[in-house]
C-alpha positions as CSV (number, residue, x, y, z in Angstrom):
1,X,36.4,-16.2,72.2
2,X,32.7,-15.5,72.2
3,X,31.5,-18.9,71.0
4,X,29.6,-17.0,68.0
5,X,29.3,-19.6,65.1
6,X,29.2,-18.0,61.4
7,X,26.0,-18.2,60.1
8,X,27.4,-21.0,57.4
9,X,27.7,-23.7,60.1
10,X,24.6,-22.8,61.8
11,X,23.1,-23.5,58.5
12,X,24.3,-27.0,57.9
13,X,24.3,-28.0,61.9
14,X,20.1,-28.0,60.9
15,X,20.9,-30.5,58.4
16,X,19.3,-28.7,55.6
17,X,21.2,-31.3,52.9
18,X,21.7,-28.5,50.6
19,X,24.0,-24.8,50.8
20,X,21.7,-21.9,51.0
21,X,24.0,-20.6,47.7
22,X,23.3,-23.6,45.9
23,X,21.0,-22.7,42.3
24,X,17.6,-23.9,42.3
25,X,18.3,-25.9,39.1
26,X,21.0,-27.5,40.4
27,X,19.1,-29.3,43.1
28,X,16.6,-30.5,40.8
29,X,19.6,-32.9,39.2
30,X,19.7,-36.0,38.8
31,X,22.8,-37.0,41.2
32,X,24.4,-39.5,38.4
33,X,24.2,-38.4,34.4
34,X,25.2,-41.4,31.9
35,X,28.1,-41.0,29.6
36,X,27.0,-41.1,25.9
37,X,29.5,-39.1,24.4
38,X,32.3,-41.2,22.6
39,X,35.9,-40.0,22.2
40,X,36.8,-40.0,18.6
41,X,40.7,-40.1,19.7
42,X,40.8,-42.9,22.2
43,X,36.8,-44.2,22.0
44,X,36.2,-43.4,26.4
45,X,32.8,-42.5,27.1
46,X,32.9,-39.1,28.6
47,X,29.5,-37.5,29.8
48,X,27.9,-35.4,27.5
49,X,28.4,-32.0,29.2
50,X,31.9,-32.3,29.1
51,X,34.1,-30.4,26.4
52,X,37.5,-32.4,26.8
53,X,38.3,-36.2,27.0
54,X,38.7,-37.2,30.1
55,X,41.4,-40.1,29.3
56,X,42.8,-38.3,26.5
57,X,42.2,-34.7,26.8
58,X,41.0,-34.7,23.1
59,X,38.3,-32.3,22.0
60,X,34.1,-33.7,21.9
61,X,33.0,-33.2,19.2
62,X,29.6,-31.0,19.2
63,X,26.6,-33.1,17.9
């Protein structure tokens, strides 16, 4: 074997944090979002990009 490394590991052996791939708007994120979206089935607070319950599977309403 040569030794070669793919360019995807030299990438992240520099510790860059962050995928090259990875959209600029996506790395301006907060890390943690807050769930404000009640379930009407069950009541669980589910986050409020989510389409689905996440305890019951029930459909979010759209607001």
């Amino acid at each position: 074997w040569s030794g070669a490394q793919p360019a995807v590991r030299d990438s992240a052996a520099r510790g860059s944090g962050t995928p090259a791939s990875t959209p600029t708007f996506l790395k301006d994120m907060p890390t943690e979002q807050v769930k404000t979206l009640k379930c009407q089935e069950c009541g669980t607070m589910n986050y409020p990009t989510e389409w689905y319950c996440e305890r019951c599977g029930g459909e979010l309403a759209a607001m």
